[in-house]
ROGUTOR-442908 format. One line per field, with one value per atom (N, C-alpha, C, O): atom name; residue number from 1; x, y negated, z; residue in one letter. Coordinates in steps of 0.2 Angstrom, whole numbers. Layout:
# ROGUTOR-442908
name	c(CA ...) $
resi	c(NUM ...) $
xx	c(X ...) $
yy	c(Y ...) $
zz	c(Z ...) $
resn	c(a ...) $
***
This chain:
# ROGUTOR-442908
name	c(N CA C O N CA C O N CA C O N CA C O N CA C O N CA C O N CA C O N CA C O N CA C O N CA C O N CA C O N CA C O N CA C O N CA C O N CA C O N CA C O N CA C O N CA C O N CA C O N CA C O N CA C O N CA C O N CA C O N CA C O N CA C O N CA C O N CA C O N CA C O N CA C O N CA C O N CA C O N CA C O N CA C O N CA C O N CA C O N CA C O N CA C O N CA C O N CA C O N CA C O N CA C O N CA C O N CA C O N CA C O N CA C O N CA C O N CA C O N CA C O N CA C O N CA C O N CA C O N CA C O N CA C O N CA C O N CA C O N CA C O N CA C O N CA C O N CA C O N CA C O N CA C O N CA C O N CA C O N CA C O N CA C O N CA C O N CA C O N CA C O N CA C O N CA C O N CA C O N CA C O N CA C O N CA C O N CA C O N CA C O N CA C O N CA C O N CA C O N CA C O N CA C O N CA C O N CA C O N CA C O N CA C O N CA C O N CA C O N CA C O N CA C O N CA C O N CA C O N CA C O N CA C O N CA C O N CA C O N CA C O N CA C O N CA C O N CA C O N CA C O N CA C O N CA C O N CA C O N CA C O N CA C O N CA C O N CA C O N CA C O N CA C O N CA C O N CA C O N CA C O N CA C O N CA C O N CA C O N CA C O N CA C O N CA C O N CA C O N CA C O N CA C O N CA C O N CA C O N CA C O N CA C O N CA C O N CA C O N CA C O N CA C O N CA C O N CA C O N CA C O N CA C O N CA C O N CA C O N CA C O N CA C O N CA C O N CA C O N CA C O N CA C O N CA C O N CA C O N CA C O N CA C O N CA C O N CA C O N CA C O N CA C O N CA C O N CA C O N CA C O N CA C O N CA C O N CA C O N CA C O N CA C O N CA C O N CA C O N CA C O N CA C O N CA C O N CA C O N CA C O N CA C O N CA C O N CA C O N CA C O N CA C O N CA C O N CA C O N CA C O N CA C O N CA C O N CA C O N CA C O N CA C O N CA C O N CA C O N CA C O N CA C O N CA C O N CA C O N CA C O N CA C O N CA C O N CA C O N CA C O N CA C O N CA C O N CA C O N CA C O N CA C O N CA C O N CA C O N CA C O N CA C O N CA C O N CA C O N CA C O N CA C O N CA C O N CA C O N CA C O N CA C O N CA C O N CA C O N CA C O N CA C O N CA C O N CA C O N CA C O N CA C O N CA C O N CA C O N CA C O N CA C O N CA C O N CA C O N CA C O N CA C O N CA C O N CA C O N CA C O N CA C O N CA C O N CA C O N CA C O N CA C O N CA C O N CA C O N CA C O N CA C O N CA C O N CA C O N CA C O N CA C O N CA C O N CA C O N CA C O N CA C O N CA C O N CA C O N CA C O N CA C O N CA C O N CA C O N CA C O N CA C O N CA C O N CA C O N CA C O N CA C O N CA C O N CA C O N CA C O N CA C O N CA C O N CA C O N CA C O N CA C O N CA C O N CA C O N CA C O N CA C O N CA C O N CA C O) $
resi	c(1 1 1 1 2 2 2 2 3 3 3 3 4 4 4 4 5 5 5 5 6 6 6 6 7 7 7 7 8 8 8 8 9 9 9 9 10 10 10 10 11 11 11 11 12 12 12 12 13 13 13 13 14 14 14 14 15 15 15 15 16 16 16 16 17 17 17 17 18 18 18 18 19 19 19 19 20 20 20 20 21 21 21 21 22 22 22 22 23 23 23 23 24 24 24 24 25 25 25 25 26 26 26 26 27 27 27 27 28 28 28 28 29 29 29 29 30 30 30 30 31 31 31 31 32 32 32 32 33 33 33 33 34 34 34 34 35 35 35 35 36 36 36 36 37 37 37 37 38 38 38 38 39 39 39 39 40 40 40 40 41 41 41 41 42 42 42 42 43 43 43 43 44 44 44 44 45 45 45 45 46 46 46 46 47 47 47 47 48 48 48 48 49 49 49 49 50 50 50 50 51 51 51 51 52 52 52 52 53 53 53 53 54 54 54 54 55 55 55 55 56 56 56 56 57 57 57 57 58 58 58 58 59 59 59 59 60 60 60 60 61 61 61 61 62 62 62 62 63 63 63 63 64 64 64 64 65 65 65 65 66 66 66 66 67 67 67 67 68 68 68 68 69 69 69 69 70 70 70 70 71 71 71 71 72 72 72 72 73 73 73 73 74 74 74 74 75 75 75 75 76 76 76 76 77 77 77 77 78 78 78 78 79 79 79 79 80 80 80 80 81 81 81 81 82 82 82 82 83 83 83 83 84 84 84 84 85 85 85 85 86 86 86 86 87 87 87 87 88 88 88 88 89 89 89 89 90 90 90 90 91 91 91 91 92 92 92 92 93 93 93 93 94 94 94 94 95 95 95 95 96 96 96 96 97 97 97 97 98 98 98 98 99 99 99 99 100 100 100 100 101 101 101 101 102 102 102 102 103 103 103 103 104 104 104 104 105 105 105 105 106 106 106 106 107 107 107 107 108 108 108 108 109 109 109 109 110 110 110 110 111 111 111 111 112 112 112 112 113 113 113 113 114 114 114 114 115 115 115 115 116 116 116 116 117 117 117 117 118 118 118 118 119 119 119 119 120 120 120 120 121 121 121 121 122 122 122 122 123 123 123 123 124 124 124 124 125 125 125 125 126 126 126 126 127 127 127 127 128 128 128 128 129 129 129 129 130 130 130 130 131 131 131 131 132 132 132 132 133 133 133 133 134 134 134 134 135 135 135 135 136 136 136 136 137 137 137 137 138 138 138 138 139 139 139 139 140 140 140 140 141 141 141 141 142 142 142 142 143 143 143 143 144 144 144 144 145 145 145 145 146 146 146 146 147 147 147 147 148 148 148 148 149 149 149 149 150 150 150 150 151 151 151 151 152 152 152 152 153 153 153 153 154 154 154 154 155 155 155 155 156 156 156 156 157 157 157 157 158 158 158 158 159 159 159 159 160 160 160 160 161 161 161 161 162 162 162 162 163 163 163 163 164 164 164 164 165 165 165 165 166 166 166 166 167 167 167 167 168 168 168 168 169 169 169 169 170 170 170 170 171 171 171 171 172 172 172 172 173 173 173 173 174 174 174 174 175 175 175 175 176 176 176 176 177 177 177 177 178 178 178 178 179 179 179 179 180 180 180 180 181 181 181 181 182 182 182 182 183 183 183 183 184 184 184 184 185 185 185 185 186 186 186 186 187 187 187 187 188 188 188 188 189 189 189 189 190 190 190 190 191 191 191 191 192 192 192 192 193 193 193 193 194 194 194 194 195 195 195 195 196 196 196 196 197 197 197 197 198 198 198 198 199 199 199 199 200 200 200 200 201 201 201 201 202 202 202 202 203 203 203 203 204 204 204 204 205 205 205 205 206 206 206 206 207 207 207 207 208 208 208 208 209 209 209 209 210 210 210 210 211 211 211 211 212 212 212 212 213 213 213 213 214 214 214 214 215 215 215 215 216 216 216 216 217 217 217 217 218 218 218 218 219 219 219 219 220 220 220 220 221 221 221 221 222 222 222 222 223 223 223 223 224 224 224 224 225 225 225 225 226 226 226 226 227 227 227 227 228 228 228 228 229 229 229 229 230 230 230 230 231 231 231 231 232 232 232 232 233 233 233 233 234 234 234 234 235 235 235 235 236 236 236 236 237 237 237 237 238 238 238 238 239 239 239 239 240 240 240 240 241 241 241 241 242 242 242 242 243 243 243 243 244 244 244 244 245 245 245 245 246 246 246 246 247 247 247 247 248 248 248 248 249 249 249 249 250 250 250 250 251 251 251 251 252 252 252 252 253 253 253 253 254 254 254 254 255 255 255 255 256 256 256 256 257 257 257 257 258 258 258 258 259 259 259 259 260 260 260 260 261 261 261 261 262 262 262 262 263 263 263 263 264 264 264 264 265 265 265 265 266 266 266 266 267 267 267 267) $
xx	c(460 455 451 450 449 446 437 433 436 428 426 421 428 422 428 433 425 429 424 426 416 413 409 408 406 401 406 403 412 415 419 422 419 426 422 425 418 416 421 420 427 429 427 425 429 425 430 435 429 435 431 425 438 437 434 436 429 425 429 434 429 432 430 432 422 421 425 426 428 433 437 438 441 446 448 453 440 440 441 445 436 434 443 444 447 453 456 462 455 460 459 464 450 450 453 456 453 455 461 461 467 475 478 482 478 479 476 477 471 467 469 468 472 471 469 472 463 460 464 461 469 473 471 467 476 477 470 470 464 460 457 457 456 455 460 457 467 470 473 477 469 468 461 461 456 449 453 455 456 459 462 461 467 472 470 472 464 459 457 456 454 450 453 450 460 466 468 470 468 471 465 466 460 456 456 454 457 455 461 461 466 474 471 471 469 469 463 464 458 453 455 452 459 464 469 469 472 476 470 471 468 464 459 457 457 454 460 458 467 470 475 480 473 477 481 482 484 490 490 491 489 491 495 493 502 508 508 511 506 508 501 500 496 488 491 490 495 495 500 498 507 511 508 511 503 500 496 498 492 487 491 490 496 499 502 502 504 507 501 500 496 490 487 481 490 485 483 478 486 484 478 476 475 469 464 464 460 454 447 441 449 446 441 445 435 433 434 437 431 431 442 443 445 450 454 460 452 453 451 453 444 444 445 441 449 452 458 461 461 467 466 468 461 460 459 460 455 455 462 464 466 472 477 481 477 480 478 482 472 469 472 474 472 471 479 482 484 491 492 494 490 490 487 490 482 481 486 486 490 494 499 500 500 503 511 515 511 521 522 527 516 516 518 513 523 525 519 515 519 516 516 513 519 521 518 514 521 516 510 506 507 500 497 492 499 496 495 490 502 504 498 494 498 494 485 481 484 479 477 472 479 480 478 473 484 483 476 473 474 469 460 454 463 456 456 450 461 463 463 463 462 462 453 450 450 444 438 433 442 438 438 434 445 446 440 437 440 435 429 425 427 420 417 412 424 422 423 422 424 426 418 416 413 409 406 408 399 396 391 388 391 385 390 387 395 397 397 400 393 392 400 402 402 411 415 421 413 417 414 418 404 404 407 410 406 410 415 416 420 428 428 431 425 425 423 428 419 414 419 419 424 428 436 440 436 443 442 446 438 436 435 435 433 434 440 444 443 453 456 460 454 458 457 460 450 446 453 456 454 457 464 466 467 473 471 475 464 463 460 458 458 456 448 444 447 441 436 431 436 431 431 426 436 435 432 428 434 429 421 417 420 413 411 408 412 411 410 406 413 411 408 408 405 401 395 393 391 386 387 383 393 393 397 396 401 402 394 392 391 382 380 376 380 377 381 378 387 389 389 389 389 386 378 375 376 368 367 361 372 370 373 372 379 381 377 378 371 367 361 358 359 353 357 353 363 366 364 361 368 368 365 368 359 356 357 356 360 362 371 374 372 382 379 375 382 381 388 388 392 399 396 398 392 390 384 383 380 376 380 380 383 389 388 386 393 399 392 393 385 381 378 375 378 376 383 383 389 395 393 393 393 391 386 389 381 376 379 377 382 385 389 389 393 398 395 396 391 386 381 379 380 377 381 379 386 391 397 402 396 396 399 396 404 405 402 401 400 395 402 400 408 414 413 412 412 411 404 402 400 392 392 388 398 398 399 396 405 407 402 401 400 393 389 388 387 381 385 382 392 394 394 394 395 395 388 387 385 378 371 369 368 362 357 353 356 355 360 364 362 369 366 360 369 368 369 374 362 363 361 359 361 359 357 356 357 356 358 359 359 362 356 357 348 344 344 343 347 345 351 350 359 365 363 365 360 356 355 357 350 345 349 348 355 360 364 365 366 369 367 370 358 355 354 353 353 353 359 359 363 366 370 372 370 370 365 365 359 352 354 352 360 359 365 367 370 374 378 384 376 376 383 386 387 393 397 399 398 402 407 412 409 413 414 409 418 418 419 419 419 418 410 408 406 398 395 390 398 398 401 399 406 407 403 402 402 396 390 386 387 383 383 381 387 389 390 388 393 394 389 388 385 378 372 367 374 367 370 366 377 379 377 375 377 374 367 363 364 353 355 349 359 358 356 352 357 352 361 365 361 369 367 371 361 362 362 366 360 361 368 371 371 378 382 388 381 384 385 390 378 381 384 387 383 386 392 397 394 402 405 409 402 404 407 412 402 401 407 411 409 415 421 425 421 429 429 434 423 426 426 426 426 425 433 437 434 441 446 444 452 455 459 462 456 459 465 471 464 466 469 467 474 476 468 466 464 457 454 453 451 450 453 449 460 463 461 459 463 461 453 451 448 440 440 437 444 444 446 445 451 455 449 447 446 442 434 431 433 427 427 422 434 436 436 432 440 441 435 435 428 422 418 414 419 416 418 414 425 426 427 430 423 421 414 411 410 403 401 396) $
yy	c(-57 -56 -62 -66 -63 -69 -66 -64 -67 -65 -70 -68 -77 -82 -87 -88 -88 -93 -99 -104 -100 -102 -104 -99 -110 -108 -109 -111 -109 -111 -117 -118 -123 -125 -131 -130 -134 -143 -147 -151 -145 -149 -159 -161 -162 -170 -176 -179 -177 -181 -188 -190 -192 -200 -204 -207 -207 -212 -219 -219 -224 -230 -234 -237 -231 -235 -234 -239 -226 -222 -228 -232 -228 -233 -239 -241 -242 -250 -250 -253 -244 -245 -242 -242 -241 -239 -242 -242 -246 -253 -258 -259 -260 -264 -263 -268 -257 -255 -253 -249 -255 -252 -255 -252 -263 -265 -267 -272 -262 -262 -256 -250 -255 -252 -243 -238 -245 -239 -234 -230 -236 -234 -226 -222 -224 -217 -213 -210 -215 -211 -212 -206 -217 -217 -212 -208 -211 -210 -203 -200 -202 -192 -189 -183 -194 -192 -189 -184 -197 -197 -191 -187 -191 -185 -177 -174 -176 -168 -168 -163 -174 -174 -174 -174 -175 -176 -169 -168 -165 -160 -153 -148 -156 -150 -152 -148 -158 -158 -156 -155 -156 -151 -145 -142 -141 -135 -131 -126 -135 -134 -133 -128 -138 -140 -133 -130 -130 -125 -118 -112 -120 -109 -111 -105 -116 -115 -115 -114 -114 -113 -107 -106 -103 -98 -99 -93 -101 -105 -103 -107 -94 -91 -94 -99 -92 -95 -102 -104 -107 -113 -116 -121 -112 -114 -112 -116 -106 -105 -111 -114 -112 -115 -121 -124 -126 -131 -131 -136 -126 -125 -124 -129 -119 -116 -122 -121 -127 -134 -136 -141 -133 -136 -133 -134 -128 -121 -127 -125 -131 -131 -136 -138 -139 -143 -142 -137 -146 -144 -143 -142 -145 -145 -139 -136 -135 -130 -129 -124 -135 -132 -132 -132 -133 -133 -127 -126 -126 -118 -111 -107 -112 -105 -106 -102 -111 -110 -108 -104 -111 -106 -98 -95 -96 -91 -84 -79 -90 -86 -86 -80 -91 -91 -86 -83 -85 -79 -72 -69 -71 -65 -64 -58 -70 -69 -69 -67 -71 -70 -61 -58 -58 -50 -47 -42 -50 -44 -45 -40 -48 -49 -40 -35 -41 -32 -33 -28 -40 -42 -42 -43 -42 -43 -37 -33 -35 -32 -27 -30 -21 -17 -22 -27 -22 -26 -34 -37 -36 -44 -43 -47 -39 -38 -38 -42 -34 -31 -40 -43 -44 -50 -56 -60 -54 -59 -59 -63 -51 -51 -53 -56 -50 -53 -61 -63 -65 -72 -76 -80 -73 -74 -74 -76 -68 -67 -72 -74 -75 -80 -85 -89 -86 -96 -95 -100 -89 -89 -91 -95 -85 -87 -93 -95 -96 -104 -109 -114 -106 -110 -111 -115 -104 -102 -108 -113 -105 -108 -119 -124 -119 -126 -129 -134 -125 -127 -120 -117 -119 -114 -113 -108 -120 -120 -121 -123 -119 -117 -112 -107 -111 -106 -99 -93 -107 -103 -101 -102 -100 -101 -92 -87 -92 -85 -80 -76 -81 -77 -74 -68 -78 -78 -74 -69 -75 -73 -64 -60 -63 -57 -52 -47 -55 -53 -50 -46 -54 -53 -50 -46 -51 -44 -36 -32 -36 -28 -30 -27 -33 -33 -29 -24 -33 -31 -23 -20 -22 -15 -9 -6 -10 -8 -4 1 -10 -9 -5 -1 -3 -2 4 6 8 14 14 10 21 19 18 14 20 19 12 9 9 0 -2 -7 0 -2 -2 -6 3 7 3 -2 3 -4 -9 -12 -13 -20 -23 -28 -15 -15 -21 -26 -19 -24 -32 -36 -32 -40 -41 -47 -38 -40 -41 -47 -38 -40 -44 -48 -46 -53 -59 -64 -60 -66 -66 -71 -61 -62 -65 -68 -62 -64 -71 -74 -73 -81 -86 -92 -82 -85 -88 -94 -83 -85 -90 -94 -88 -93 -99 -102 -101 -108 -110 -114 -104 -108 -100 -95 -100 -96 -96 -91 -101 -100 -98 -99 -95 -92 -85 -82 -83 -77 -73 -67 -76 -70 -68 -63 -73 -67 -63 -58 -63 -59 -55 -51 -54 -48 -44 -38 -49 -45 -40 -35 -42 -39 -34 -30 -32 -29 -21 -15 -26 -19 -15 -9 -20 -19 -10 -4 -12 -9 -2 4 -2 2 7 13 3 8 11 17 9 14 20 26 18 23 28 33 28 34 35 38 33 34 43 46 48 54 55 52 64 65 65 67 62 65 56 54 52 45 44 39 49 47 50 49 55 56 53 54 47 43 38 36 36 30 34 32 38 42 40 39 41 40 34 32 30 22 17 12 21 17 22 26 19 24 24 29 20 20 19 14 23 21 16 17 14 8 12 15 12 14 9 3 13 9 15 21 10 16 11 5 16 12 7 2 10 5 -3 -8 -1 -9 -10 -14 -8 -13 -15 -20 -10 -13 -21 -26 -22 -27 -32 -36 -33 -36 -39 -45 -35 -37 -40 -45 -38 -43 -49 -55 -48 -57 -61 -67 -58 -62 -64 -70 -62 -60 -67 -72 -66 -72 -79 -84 -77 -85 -88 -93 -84 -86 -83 -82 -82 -76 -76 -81 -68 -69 -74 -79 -73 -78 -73 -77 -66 -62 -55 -51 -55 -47 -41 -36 -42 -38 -35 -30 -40 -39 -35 -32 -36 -34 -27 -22 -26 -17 -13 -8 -16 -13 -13 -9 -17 -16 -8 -2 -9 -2 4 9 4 10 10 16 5 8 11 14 10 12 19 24 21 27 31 36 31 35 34 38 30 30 35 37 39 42 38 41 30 27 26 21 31 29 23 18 23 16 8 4 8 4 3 -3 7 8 7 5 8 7 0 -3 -5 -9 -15 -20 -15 -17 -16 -20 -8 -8 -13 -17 -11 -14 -23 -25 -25 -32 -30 -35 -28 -29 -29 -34 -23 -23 -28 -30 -32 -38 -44 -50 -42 -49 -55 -52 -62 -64 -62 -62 -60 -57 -64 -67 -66 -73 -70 -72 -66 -63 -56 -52 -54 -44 -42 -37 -46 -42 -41 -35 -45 -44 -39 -38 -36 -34 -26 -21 -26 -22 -18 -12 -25 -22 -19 -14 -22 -21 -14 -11 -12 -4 -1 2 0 3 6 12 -1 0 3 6 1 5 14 18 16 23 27 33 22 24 25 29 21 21 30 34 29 34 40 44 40 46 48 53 43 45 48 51) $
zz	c(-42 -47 -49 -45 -55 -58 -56 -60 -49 -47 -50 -53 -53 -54 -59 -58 -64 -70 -71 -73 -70 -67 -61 -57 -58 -53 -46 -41 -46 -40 -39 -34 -45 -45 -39 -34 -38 -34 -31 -27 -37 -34 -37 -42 -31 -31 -36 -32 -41 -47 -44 -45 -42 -42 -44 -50 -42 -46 -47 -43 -50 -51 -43 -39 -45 -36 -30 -25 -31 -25 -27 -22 -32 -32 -30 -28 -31 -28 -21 -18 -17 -10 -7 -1 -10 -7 -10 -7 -15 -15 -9 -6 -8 -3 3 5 6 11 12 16 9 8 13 16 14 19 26 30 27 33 37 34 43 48 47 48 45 41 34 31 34 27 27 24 36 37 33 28 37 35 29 25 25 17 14 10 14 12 12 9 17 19 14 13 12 9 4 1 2 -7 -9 -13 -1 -6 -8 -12 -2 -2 -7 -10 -10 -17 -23 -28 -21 -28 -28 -34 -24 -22 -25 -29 -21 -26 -33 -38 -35 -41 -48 -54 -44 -46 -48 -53 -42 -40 -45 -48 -45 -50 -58 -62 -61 -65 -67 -72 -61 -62 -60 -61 -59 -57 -64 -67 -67 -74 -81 -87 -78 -81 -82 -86 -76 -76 -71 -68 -70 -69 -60 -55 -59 -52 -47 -43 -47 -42 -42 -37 -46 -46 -42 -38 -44 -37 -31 -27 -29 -25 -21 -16 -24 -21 -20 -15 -22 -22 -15 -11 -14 -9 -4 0 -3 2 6 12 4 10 12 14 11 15 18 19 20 25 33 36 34 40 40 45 34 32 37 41 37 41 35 36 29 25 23 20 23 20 11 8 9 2 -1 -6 3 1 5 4 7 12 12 16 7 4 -2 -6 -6 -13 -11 -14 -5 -3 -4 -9 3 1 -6 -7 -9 -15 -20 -22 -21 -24 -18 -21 -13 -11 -13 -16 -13 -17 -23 -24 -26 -36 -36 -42 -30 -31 -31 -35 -25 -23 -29 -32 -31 -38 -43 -47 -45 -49 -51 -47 -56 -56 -55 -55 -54 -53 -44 -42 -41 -35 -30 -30 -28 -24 -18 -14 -17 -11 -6 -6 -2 3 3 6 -2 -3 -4 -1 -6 -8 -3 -3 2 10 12 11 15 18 14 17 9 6 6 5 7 9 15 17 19 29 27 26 27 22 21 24 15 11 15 13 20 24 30 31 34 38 37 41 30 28 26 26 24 22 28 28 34 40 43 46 40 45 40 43 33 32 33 32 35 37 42 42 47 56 54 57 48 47 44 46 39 38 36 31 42 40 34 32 30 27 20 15 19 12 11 14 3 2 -2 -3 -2 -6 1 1 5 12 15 17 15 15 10 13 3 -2 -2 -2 -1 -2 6 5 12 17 17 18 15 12 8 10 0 -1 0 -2 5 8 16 18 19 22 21 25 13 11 9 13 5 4 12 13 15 20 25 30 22 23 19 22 15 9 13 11 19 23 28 30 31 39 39 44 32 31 31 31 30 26 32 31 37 42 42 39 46 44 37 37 34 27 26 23 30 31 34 32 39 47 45 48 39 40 31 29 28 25 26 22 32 33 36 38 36 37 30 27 28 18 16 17 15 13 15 11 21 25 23 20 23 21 11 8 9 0 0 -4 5 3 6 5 10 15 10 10 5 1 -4 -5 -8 -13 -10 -13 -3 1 -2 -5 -1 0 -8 -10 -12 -21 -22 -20 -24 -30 -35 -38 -37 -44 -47 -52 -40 -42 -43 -39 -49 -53 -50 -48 -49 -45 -39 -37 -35 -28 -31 -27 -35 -38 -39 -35 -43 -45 -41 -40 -37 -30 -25 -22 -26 -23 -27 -23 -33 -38 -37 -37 -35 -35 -27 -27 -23 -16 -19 -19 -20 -21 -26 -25 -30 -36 -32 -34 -26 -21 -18 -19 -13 -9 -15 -13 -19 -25 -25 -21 -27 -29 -24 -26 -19 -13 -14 -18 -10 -9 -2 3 -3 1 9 14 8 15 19 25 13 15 18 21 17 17 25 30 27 33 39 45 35 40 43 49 39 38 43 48 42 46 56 61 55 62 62 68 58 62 63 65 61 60 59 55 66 65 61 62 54 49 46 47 40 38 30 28 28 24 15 13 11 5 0 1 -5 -11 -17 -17 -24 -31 -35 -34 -42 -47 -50 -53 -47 -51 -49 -52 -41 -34 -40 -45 -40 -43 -49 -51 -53 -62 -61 -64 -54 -55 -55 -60 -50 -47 -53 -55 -57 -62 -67 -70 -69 -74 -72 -76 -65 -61 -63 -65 -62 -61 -72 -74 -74 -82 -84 -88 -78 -81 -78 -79 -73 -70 -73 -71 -77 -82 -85 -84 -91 -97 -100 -102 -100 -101 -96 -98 -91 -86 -85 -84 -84 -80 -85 -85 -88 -90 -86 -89 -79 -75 -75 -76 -74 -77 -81 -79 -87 -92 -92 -96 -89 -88 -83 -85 -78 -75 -77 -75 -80 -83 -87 -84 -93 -95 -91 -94 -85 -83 -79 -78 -74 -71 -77 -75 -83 -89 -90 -90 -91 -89 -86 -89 -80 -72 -74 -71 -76 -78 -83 -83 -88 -94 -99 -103 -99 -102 -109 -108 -113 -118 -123 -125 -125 -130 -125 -127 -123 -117 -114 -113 -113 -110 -113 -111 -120 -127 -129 -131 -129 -131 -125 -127 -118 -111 -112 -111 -113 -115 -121 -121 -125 -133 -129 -129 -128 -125 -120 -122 -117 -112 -116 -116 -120 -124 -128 -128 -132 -134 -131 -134 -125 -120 -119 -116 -122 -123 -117 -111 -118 -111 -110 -114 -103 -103 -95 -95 -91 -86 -87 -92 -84 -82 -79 -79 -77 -75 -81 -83 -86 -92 -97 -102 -99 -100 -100 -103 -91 -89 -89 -89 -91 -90 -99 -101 -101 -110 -112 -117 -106 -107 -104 -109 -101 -96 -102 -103 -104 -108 -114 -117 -117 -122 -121 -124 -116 -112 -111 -111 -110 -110 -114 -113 -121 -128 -130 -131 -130 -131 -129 -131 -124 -120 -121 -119 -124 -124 -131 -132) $
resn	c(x x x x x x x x x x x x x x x x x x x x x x x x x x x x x x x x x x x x x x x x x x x x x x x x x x x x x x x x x x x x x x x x x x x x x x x x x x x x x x x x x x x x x x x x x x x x x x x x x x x x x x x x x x x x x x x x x x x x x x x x x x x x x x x x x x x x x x x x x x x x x x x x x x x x x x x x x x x x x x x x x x x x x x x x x x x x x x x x x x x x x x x x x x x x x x x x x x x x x x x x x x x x x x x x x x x x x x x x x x x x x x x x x x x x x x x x x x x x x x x x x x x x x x x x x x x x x x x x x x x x x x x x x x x x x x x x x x x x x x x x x x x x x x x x x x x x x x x x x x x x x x x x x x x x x x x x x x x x x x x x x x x x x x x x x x x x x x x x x x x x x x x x x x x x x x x x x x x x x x x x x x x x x x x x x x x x x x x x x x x x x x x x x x x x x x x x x x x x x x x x x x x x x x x x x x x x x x x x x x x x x x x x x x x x x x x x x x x x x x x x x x x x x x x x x x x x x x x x x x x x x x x x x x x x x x x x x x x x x x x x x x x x x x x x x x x x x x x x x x x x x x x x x x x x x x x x x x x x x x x x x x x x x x x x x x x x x x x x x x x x x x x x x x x x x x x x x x x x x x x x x x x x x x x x x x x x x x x x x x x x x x x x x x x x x x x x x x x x x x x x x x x x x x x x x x x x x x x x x x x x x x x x x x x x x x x x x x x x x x x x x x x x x x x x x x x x x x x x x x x x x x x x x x x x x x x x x x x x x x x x x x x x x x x x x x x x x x x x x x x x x x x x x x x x x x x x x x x x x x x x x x x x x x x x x x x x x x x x x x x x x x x x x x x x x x x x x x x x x x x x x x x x x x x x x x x x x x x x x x x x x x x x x x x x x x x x x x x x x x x x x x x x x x x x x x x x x x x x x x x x x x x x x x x x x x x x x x x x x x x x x x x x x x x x x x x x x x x x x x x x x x x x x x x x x x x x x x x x x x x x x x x x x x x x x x x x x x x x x x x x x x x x x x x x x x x x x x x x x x x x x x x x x x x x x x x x x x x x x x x x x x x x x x x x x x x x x x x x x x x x x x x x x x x x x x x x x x x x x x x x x x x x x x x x x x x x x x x x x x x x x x x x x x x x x x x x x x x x x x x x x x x x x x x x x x x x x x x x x x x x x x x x x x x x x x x x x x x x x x x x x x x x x x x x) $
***
């Protein structure tokens, strides 16, 4: 899924100065290590290149010869390029499942690699409900509360990424409408079990709308459809409106464009 088309790329493009100081150093002893900085920075800077162009299986085959990096930010761009391969509608049951396992494994290695990246909690956060998804809904419920902690540890680091604002805006949207069989389970996994409302995900969503306007047509659909659940239809109307004409650059987009459309026309 395209969670972020902004706000995530960092990856670090070469300065001339990179190039002198690795000129200097080409015949020194030191190459190896120069020449290991170079390549992770050449590499996300490919990869950034491709996930801003769409261009899924060819990020992925990029990244994947480098699963064994110790690099963080180059190891939950893995993981994210595993994800955004699984969502694919050409991707197989079976691969979906593999590639999510995957995706949540290169995100934790980037965790444990640098705890202080904020793309490291995120991607960690999301691929732990990905993998909720395989282990039933009890595991899903269960690791609700550390999905929430590493999205919020996420925004401590960058306040200003509007996809974890989101993704905490949806958090909160799912416990809203939550059914009374699921509200069951929650009740046995936790002695407070964890809630929310469509107003706490409203807010979520306008935050993140304010820290960078039109960034996700996902946003822009829940917006609409949380103004829906408030009864609040002129409101809902024009959030929808804004989604179905939001450019379909992705099948998520496409997809938010059918959905919003489907809803127009239902109210």
């Amino acid at each position: 899924t395209q969670v972020l088309r902004k706000g995530l790329k960092g990856g670090v493009a070469l300065s001339t100065g990179s190039f002198l100081v690795y000129g200097a150093h080409k015949l020194i002893s030191g190459l190896g290590e120069v020449h290991a900085s170079f390549k992770v920075e050449e590499v996300i800077e490919q990869a950034d290149y491709l996930y801003g162009s769409g261009e899924t299986e060819k990020l992925y085959e990029l990244l994947v010869q480098h699963k064994d990096s110790n690099d963080a930010e180059l190891l939950w761009r893995l993981a994210r390029a595993s994800r955004d391969l699984a969502q694919l509608s050409s991707t197989s049951a079976e691969e979906k499942r593999k590639l999510a396992y995957e995706a949540f494994d290169y995100a934790k290695k980037a965790l444990e690699k640098n705890e202080s990246n904020f793309a490291a909690h995120k991607w960690y956060g999301i691929c732990l409900s990905d993998v909720g998804d395989f282990e039933g809904i009890k595991t899903k419920i269960g690791n609700a509360i550390i999905i929430k902690e590493h999205f919020q540890r996420a925004i401590e680091l960058n306040p200003k990424d509007a996809t974890t604002i989101h993704l905490i805006g949806i958090w909160c949207y799912s416990f809203a409408e939550m059914p009374w069989y699921q509200r069951k389970i929650a009740a046995t996994l936790f002695a407070t079990p964890p809630t929310s409302t469509f107003q706490e995900a409203l807010h979520y969503f306008h935050m993140a709308e304010e820290a960078d306007p039109n960034f996700y047509s996902k946003n822009l659909l829940f917006l609409g459809k949380t103004y829906l659940k408030l009864n609040n239809k002129k409101l809902a109307l024009l959030w929808l409106s804004k989604a179905k004409d939001y450019p379909a650059h992705t099948e998520e987009d496409k997809q938010v464009q059918k959905e919003a459309l489907e809803l127009l026309n239902s109210i």
